[in-house]
N, C-alpha and C positions, 0 to 999 in steps of 0.2 A: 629506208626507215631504220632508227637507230633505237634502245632501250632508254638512251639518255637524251639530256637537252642539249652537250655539248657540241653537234656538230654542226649545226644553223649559224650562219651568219660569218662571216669577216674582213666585213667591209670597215670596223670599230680596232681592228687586231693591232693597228701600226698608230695607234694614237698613243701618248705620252700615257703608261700607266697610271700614274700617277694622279696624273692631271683629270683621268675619267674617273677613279676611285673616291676624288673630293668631290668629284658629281653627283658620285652617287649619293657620299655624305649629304648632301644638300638635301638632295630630293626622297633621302628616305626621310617618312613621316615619323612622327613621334610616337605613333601608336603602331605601326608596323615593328618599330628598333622594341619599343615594349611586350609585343607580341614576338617579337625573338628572347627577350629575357623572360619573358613568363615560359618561354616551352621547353628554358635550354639550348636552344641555338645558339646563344651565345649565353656561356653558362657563368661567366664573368665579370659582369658590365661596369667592375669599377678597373680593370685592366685595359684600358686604350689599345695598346697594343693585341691583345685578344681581339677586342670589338671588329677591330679592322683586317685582321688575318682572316676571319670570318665572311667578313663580307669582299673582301678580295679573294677568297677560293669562290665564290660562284659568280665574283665577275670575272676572271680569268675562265670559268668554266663556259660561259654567255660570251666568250671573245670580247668581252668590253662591249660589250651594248648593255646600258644603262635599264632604258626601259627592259626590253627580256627579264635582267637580273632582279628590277623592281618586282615582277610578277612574279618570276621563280622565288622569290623570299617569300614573299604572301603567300604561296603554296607549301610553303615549306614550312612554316611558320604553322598551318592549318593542318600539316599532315602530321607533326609532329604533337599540336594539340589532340589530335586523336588516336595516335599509335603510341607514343613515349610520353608517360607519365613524367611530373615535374619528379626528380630525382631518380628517372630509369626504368627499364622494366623490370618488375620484380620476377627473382626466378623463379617463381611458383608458377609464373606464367610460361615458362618455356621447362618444366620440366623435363616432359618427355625426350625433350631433343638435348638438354645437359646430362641425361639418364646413355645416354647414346657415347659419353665420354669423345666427343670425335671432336673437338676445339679443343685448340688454348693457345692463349694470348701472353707470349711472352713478353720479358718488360721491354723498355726503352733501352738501344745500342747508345755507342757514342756518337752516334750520328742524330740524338733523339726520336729514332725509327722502331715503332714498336713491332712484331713479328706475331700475323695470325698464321695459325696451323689448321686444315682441315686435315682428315683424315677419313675419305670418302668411303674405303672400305668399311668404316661401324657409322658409316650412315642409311638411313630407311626411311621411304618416302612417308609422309606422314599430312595432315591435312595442313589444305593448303593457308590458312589464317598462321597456325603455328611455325609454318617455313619460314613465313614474311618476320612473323614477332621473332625468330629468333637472329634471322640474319641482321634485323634491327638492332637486337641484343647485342651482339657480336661487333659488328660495326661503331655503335656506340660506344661500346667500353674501350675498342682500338681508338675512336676519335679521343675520348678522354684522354688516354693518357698520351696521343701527341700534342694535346694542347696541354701540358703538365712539361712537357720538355725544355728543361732551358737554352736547349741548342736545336739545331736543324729546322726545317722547313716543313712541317707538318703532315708530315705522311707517313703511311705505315707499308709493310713490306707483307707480302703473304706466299704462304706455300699450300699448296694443294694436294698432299701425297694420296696420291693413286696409288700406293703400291696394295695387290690382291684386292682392287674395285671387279667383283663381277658386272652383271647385268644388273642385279637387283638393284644396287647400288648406284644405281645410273639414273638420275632424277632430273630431267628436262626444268621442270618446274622450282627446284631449288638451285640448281646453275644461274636460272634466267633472272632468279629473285636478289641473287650476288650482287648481278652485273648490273640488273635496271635498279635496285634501292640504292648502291654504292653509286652508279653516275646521277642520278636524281636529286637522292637526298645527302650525300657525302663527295662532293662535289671536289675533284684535286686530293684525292685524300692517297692516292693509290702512287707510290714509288714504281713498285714494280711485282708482279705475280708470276709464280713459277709455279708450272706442273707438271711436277715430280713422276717419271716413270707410269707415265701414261698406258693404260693395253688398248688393245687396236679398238675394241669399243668403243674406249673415248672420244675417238676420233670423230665416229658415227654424230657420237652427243653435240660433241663441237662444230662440226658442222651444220649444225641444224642450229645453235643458240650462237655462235659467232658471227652471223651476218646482220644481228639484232644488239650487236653491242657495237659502240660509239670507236670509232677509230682511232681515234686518239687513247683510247682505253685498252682496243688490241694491241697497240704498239707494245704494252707495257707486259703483257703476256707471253711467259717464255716457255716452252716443251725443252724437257730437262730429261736426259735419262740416269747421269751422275750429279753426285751430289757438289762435285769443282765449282761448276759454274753460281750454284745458290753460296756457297761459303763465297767465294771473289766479292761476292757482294753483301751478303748479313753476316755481321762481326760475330765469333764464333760465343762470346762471352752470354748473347742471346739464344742461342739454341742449343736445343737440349741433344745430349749426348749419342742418342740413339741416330741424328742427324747430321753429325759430326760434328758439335758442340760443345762446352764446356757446361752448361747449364741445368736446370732441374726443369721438369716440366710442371707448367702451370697451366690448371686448366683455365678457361675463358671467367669461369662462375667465382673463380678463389682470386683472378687477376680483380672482378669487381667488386667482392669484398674486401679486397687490399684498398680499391683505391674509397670504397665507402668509410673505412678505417673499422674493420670489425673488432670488435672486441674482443676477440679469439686471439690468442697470441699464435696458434699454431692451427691450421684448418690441415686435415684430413680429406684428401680427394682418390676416392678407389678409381686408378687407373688399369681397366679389365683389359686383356689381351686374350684374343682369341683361342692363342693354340697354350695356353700358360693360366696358373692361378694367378685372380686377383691380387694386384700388389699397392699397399697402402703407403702413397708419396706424404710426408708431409714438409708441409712450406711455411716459413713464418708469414705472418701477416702482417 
């Protein structure tokens, strides 16, 4: 048993991409492709090229079975009607957990890869509707702006930093909510995740939510204890300095009123640290 849909079936795997992709064209209805423009699945619909990046990430995800993918869209399409608002979820909805400062979503590398940051340590388990709304949150605003990229292949890159996660911090229920939202309803969206300086805890956690994610997903999971191996692979111009980067940090809530176009020229985000006073980043918008 997997968290996702991706690991059924691949008897469809060695067919001409291509060739099953116009299938599916074919056989999606006109009010299913509509009910993907009304929910933001496909947030585009006069971009051809979007429409079909789209629906080739869940049939890549479905191994190319047609039918599977048909169904997995109507679900997707229904679950998005009821959890993500046309234009997002606002953040009034996930305060609490942007009050926690422990995301941010830097921008697009040259690679078009945009780079989430958790930072498990200033996280606290909190009920369980707001875990789901915010990894939504999070997730959504990384899809946007890989489909904003005019280069790469639509995926984004994530770091996990452990560093000083106690026990408290140790959330069975929002690891699980990562893995099963991201292979579910974000279907291909994942390069590669790296978790940074793990303590032996984690380990505990991991083995209990790692045999419920999709294998093709653990592939992409890497235990890191320096920072070499995350630079070899995320261009240093994305990340922020404290991770051996050139960059500024952005948190997740300022990354989506950039891309909302707020009308602030300049937003102010208090990024609190534990053992230090509050310090106020601010970032153009």
């Amino acid at each position: 048993m997997t968290l996702g849909f991706g690991s059924k079936g691949h008897e469809h795997e060695h067919e001409d991409p291509n060739l099953v992709l116009a299938q599916l064209n074919e056989q999606l209805s006109p009010n299913l492709k509509q009910a993907l423009i009304n929910t933001d699945a496909i947030s585009r619909p006069e971009d051809e090229a979007h429409v079909q990046s789209v629906l080739n990430r869940f049939l890549v995800a479905d191994k190319f079975d047609v039918e599977r993918t048909l169904l997995r869209l109507e679900k997707h399409a229904a679950w998005r009607q009821q959890n993500v608002p046309k234009g997002g979820i606002p953040e009034t909805s996930v305060l609490d957990q942007i009050n926690q400062h422990k995301v941010l979503l830097q921008p697009k590398g040259p690679d078009g890869r945009p780079l989430l940051i958790i930072r498990v340590a200033r996280h606290f388990a909190t009920t369980t509707t707001g875990c789901e709304t915010f990894v939504t949150f999070c997730l959504e605003a990384a899809s946007r702006l890989c489909d904003t990229a005019p280069v790469g292949d639509g995926k984004l890159l994530a770091l996990f930093d452990l560093q000083g996660a106690k026990w408290a911090n140790m959330d069975r229920h929002a690891l699980s909510s990562c893995f099963s939202i991201l292979e579910r309803e974000f279907p291909e969206r994942i390069h590669k995740i790296f978790m940074y300086d793990a303590p032996t805890i984690f380990d505990l956690l991991w083995k209990i939510v790692s045999p419920f994610v999709d294998p093709h997903t653990r592939k992409k999971v890497a235990f890191i204890q320096g920072l070499e191996p995350f630079l070899n692979v995320v261009d240093k111009s994305i990340v922020p300095e404290v991770y051996g980067g050139v960059c500024e940090e952005v948190a997740v809530e300022v990354a989506v009123r950039r891309m909302h176009g707020s009308r602030e020229e300049v937003e102010k985000v208090i990024i609190e640290d534990k053992d230090s006073p509050a310090a106020v980043l601010e970032v153009g918008a």
